[in-house]
Every structure is written in structure tokens, then in C-alpha cells.
N, C-alpha and C positions, 0 to 999 in steps of 0.2 A: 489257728487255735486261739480262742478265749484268755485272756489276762484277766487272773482273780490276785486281786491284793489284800492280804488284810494288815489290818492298821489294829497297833494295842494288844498285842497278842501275849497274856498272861507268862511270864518268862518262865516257868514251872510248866506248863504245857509245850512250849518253846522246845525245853532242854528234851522233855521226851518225845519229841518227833526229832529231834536231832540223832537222842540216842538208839531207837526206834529204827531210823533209818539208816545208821553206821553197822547194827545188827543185820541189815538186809543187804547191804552195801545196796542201797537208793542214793539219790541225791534228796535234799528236801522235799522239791517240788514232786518225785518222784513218789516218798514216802505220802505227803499230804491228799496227794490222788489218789492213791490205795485206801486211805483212812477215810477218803469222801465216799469212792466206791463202797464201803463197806458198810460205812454208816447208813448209806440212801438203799441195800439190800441188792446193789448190782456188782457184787462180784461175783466174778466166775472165771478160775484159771482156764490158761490158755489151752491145757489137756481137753478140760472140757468144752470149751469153743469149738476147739480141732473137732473132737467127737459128735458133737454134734454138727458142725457142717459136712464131716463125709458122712454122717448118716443122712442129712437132707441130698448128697448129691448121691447117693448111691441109691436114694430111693427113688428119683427123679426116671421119668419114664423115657427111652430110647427110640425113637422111631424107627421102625424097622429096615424103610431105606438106609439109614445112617449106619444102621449094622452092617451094611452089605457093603460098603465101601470099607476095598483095602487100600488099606494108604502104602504100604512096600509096590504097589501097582501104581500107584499115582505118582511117587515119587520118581520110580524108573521111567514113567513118560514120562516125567517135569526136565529130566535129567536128558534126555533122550532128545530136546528139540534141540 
């Protein structure tokens, strides 16, 4: 992952991502990536990430062989040699 450092950082800005992130219990670096995400319009809680990938995997098409296979069949041959 990426090293961003900043240098000179107004100590009044400082105190509140300090305080900021004691409120969220973040760590700084934790807090400062939430505040960038937000800033650049890419945040999106993790509910909604979730929500939308099981909707892209629930809408994903099944081929129909893949349905006909039972796996408690597969298993008891695997088991069976």
C-alpha cells in the first residue's frame, strides 16, 4: 500500500482529526483515509458494498449444466474411492 506523508500540517487541523478519530475510535491514519474518501466523493459504507455485490452475484447468470450438478453426489463418490 502507498506512503502519503504530509509535512506542515496546520496544528488546529492536527487536533481535529485527532479528535475526530478518538470519536470513531480510528487510529489517525485510519481517520485521514476516511476524510480523503469523502472528500474525493468515494465513500460508501461497507452495508452498501455488501449490497451491491450480492446483487451483481445474484444477478450473474447460472448455466444450466452447473445447476444439475449435485455436490452431496459428488462428495459421497470423492468419499467412496
Amino acid at each position: 500500500m502507498p506512503l502519503l506523508q504530509v509535512r506542515d500540517c496546520p496544528e488546529d487541523i492536527y487536533k481535529k482529526i485527532v479528535l475526530a478519530a478518538k470519536r470513531q475510535n480510528r487510529t489517525i491514519a485510519q481517520q485521514i483515509v476516511v476524510l480523503l474518501e469523502k472528500s474525493l466523493g468515494q465513500e460508501q459504507s461497507n452495508r452498501e458494498r455488501r449490497k451491491q455485490l450480492l446483487k451483481k452475484i445474484n444477478e450473474r447468470e447460472i448455466a444450466k449444466k452447473a445447476r444439475e450438478i449435485d455436490a452431496v453426489a459428488m462428495i459421497r463418490e470423492d468419499r467412496d474411492r
